[in-house]
C-alpha positions in Angstrom: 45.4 -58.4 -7.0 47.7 -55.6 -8.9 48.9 -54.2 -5.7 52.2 -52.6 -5.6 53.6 -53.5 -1.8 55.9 -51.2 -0.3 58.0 -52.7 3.3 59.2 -49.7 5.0 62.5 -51.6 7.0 63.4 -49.1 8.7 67.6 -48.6 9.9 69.2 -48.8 12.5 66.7 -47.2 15.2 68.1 -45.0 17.9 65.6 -46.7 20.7 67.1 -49.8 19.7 70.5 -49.5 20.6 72.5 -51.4 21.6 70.9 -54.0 19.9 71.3 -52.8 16.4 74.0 -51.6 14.6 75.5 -51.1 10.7 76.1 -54.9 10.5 72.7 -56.0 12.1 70.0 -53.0 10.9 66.3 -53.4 13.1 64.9 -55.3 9.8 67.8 -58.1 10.7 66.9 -58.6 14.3 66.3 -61.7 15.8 62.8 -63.4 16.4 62.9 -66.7 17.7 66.4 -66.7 15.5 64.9 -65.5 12.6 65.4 -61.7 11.1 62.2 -59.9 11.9 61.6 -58.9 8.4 60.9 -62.5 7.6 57.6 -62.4 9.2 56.6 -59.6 6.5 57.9 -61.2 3.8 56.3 -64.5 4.4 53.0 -63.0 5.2 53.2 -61.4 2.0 53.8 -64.3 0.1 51.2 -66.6 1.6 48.7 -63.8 0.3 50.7 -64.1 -3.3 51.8 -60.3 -2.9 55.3 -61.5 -4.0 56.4 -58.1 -6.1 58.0 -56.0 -3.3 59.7 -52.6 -2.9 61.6 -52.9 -0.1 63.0 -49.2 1.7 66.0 -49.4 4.0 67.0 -46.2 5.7 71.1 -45.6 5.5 73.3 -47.4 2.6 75.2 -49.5 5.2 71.7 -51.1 6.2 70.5 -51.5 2.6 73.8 -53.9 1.8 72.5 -56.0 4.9 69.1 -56.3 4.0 69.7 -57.0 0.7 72.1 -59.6 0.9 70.1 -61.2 3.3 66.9 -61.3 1.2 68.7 -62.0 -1.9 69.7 -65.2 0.0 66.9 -66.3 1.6 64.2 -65.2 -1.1 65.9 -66.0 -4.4 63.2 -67.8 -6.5 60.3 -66.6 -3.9 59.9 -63.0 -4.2 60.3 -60.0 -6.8 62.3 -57.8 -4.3 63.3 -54.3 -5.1 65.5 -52.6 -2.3 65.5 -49.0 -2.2 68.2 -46.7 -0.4 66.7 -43.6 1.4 68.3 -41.2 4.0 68.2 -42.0 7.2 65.4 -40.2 9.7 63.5 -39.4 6.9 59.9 -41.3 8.4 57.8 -42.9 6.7 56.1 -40.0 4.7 59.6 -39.2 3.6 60.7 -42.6 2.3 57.3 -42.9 0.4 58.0 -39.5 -1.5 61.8 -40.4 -2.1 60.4 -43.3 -4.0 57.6 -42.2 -5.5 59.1 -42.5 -8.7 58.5 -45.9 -8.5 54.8 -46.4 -7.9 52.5 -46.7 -10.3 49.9 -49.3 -9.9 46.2 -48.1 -8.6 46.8 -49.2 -5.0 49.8 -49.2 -2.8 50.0 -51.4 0.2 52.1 -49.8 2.4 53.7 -52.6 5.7 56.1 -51.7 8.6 58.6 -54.2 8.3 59.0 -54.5 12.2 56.2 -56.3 12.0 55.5 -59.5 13.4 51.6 -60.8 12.7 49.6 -63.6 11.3 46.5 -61.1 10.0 46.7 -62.1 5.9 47.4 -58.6 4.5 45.4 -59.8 1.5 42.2 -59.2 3.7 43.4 -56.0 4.2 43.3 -54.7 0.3 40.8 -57.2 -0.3 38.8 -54.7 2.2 40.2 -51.7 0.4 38.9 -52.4 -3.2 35.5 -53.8 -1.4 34.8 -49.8 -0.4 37.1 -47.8 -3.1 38.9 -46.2 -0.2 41.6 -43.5 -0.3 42.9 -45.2 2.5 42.1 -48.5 4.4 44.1 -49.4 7.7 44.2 -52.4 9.5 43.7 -51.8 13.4 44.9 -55.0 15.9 43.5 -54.9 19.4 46.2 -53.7 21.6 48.9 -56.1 22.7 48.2 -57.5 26.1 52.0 -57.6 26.9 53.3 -54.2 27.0 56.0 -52.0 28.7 56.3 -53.5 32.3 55.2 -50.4 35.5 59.0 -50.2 36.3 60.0 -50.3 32.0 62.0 -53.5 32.7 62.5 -56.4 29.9 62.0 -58.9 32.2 60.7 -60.5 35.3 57.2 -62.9 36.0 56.4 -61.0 38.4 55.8 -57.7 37.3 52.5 -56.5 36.3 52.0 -55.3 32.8 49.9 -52.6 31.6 48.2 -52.5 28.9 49.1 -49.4 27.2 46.8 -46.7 24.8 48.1 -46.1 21.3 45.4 -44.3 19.3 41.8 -43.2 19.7 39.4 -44.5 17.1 35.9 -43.6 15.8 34.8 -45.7 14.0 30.9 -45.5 12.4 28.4 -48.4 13.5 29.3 -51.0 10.6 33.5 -51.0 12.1 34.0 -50.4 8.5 34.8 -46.5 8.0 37.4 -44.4 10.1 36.5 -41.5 11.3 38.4 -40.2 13.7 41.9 -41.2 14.7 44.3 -39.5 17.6 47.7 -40.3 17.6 51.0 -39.7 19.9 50.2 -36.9 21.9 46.6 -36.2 20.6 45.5 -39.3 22.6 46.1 -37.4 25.9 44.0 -34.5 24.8 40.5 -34.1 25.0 38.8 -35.6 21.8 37.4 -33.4 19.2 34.7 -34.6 16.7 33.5 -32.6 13.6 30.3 -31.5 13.4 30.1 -32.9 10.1 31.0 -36.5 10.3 28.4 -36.8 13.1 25.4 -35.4 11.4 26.1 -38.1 8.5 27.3 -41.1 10.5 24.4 -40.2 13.0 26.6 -41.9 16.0 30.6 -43.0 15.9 32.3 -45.6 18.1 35.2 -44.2 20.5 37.6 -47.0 20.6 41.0 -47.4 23.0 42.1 -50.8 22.4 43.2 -51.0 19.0 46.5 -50.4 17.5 47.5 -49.2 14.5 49.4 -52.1 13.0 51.2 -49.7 10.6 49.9 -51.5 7.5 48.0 -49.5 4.7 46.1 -49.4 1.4 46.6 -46.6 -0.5 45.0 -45.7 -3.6 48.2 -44.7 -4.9 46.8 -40.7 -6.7 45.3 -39.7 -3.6 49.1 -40.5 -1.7 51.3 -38.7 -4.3 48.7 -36.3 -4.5 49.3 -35.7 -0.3 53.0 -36.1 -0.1 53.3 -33.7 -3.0 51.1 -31.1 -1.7 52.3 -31.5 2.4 55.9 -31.4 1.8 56.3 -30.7 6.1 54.1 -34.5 6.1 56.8 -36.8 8.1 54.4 -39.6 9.5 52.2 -41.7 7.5 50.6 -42.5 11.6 50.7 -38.8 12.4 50.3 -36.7 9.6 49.1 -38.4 6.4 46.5 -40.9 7.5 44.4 -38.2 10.0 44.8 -35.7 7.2 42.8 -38.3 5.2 40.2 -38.7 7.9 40.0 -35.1 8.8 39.1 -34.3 4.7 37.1 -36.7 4.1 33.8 -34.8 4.1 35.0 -31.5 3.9 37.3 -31.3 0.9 36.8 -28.9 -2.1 32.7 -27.7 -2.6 32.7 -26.2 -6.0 29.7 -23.6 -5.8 29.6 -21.8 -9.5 33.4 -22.9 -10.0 34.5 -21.4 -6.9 36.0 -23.5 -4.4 34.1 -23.2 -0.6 35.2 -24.4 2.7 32.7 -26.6 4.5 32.7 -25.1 8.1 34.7 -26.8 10.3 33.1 -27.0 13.3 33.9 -29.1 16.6 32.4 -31.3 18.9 34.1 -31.7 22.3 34.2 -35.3 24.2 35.8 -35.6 27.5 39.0 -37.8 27.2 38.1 -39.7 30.5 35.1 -41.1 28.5 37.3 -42.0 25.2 36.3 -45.9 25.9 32.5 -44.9 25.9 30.3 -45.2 23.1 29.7 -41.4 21.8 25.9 -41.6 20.4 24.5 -38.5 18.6 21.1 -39.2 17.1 20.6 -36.2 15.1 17.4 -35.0 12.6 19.4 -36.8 9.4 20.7 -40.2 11.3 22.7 -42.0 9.2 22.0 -44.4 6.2 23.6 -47.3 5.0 26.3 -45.1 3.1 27.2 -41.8 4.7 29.7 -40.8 2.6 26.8 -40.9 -0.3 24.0 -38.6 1.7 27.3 -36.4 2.3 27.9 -35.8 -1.4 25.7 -33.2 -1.7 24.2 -32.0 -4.9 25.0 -33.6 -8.2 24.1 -30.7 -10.4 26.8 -28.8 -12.6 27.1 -26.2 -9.9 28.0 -28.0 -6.7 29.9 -31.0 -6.6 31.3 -31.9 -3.5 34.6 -34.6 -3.9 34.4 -37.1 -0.8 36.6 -39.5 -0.1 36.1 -42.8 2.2 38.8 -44.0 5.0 37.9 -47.4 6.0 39.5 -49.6 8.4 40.2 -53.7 8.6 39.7 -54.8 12.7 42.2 -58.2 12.8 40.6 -60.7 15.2 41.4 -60.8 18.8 42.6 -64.5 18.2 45.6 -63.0 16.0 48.6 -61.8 16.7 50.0 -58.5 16.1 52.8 -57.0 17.4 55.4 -54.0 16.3 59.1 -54.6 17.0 60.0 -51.2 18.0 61.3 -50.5 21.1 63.9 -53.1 22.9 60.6 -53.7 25.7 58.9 -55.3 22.2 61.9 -57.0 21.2 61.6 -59.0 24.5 57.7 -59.4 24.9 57.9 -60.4 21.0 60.8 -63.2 21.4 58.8 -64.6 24.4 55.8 -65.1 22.7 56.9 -66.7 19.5 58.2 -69.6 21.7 55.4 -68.8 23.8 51.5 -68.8 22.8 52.4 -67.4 19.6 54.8 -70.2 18.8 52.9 -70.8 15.5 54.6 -67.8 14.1 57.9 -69.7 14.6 57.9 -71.9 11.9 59.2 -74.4 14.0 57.9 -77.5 15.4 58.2 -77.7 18.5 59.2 -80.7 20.8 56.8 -82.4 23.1 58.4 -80.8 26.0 57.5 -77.2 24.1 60.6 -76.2 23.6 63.3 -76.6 20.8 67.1 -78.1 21.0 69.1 -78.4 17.6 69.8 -81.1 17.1 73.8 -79.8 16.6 73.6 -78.5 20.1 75.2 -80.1 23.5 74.4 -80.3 26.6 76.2 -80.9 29.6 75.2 -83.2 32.5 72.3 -82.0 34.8 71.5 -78.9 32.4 68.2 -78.5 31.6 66.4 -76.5 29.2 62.9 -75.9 30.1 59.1 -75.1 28.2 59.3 -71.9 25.6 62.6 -72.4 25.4 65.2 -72.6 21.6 68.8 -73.3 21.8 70.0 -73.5 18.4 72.2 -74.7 15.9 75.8 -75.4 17.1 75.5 -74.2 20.5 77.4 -75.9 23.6 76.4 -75.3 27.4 78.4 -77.0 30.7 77.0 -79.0 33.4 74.0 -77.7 36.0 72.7 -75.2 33.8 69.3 -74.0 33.5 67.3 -72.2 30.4 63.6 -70.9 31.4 62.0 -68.9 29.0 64.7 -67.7 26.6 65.9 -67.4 23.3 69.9 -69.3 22.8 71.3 -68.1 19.2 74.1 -69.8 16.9 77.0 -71.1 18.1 77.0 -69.9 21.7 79.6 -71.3 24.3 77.9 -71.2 27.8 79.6 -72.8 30.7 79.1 -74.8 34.1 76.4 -73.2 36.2 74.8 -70.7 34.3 71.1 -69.5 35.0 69.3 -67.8 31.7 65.9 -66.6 32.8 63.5 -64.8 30.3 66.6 -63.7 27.7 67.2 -63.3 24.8 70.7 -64.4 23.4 72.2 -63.9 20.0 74.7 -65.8 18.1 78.4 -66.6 19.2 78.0 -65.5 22.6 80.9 -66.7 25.3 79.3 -66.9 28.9 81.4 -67.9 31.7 80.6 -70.3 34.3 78.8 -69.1 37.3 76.9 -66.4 35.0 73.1 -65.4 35.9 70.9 -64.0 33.5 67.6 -62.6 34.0 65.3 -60.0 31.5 68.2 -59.2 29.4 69.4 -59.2 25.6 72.9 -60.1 24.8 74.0 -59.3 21.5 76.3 -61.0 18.8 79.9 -62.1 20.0 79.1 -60.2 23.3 81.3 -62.5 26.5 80.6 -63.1 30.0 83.2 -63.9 32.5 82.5 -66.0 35.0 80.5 -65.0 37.7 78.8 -62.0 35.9 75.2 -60.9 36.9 73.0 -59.3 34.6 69.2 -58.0 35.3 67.2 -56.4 32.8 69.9 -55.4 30.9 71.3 -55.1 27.6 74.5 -56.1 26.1 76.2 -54.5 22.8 77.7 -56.6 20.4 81.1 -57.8 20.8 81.2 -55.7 24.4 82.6 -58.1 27.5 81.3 -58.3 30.7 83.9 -58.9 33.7 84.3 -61.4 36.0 82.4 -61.1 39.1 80.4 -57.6 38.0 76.4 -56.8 38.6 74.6 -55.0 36.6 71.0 -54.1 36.9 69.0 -51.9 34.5 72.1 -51.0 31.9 72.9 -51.1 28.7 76.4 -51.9 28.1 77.8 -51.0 24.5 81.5 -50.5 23.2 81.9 -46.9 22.9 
């Protein structure tokens, strides 16, 4: 398809702490016992996009990742891994390696990514229209950040939460409008322009930017050269785009003109409403051609289009970038996303290595992995949790809706509810955790409680 396909991996995230560190970056972190960046990758490769540049923030990280996909890829993929700064966001790692892109179109995927939306519709939908830029929108997760911000707990009602504000033109093919972070809590304001050409524009709520683009690759380098201060392609580059895209340059006589930039204002209480403004020139088939103005020698008008791929509510799309995400994210590959896995799952609908013991009277229950090499006691009990490698867990030990990574020592009489323990973390006996997370490597002492912490080696 001669796209170049660039996974931004990201480092080691500040709001993921504890769970990352040097030796375990974000891109490394466990899904279902799998690094998250293997859902991209594989994505990517059932679309036969197999030539990859991928961008790890910090040198430390970059080894990891690496060495990992050197590993797990060799004879699969063409993958290129690119060292940038750290904190640089995504605008920034795109212009450190700009030197590197040079076919037409550039997809552009967050590697925190975990989805089953074939990113070869998405550029398929890109070349369809000749977009500038084409971004695939997912309808908002329906597991989200819990009222009290907790990883855990059955009880608890979640929210559904508001990421962006979209207008979108009557077809749900072209973007053209798009609030993001804290533009969504301000009142909505619609140009003039795009409404007398689209003649009316869907508001949308419930759709989240997935973080995946096409970019026709001029038009980017063009961008990130010109808007050095550009940080975010969510939050600077990509409403940039839809701002411009029927008022860039008019050339009147060889002078450039400014198309007038006026404003329509829409309350933000009706942003879920359907904003309909039947004007004298309603819209046509193709607004962006009635917008082009005059074709004449003397006024030329360059227009760009900014369309947008809707995913299917039936898929799944989710980003892995807070530690609440981590959590939902893990429950639902062995949940109703288990079809991400990879895995087959036993008829029970849960997974037990077959290298793994269990004691007498210990039960592991539905949406449930405890994997290779692990050992647990007598009288234990495993309810909706991820068990990694190699784990030693004792007599009496409750894991409720957890997540636990490889070569983890819990002691017997431990209880574990919403909470992510890290690599060679140990529990002594008798430990309580709720909604909490545990460091790598950090111990626990007998007999403590803990509610709502994150416990870390200092």
């Amino acid at each position: 398809m001669d796209f170049q396909v660039v996974v931004l991996a990201g480092g080691t995230s500040k709001n993921l702490l504890p769970l990352v560190s040097k030796e375990v970056p974000k891109a490394l972190l466990p899904v279902a016992n799998r690094p998250v960046l293997s859902y991209v990758l594989e994505q990517l490769e059932l679309s036969n996009l197999k030539d990859l540049i991928v961008v790890v923030e910090g040198e430390d990280a970059a080894i990891h990742v690496g060495g990992w996909i050197s590993n797990a890829y060799v004879d699969r993929l063409h993958v290129e891994v690119a060292t940038v700064h750290e904190e640089v966001g995504t605008a920034g790692a795109l212009r450190a390696i700009a030197h590197h892109l040079t076919a037409n179109d550039i997809l552009v995927v967050s590697g925190d990514l975990v989805f089953d939306v074939p990113p070869g519709a998405l550029a398929a939908a890109h070349r369809k229209h000749n977009a500038v830029v084409t971004t695939m929108l997912c309808p908002a997760p329906i597991s989200g950040p819990t009222e009290s911000g907790s990883s855990g707990g059955k009880d608890k009602i979640k929210k559904p939460r508001r990421y962006n504000i979209i207008g979108l033109d009557p077809s749900k093919q072209f973007l053209l409008h798009i609030a993001t972070g804290a533009e969504v809590e301000k009142d909505i304001r619609i140009q003039k322009s795009i409404l007398r050409a689209v003649g009316q524009m869907e508001i949308r709520a419930d759709l989240m930017d997935a973080h995946m683009y096409a970019f026709k690759r001029s038009v980017l380098q063009e961008v990130l050269d010109e808007k050095d201060e550009f940080q975010s392609l969510k939050d600077d580059v990509l409403p940039y785009l839809v701002r411009s895209q029927l008022k860039s340059e008019v050339l009147f006589n060889g002078v450039p003109q400014t198309e007038e930039n006026g404003n329509e204002k829409v309350s933000s209480q009706n942003n879920q409403a359907v904003v309909s403004r039947i004007m004298a020139n309603a819209s046509t088939p193709s607004f962006h051609e009635l917008s082009s103005g005059y074709n004449g020698s003397t006024h030329v008008r360059r227009i760009h289009k900014c369309c947008a791929y809707i995913a299917s509510e039936s898929r799944y799309c989710q980003r892995l970038n807070s530690i609440q995400a981590f959590s939902d994210i893990n429950r639902d590959v062995i949940g109703d996303a288990s079809h991400l896995s990879g895995y087959s799952f036993s008829a029970h609908n849960n997974i037990i290595h077959p290298s793994a013991q269990l004691g007498t009277r210990t039960t592991v229950g539905p949406h449930c992995m405890l994997w290779e090499g692990s050992q647990m006691g007598d009288k234990c009990s495993v309810k909706r949790s991820v068990i990694g490698r190699h784990c030693r867990i004792g007599s009496n030990v409750k894991v409720v809706n957890s997540v636990v990574m490889n070569h983890v020592t819990i002691g017997d009489g431990c209880s574990i509810h919403g909470s992510v323990i890290c690599s060679n973390a140990q529990l002594q006996e008798r430990a309580v955790l709720k909604d909490c997370q545990v460091g790598a490597g950090f111990v626990v002492t007998a007999g403590s409680e803990h509610k709502g912490e994150s416990l870390a080696r200092k």
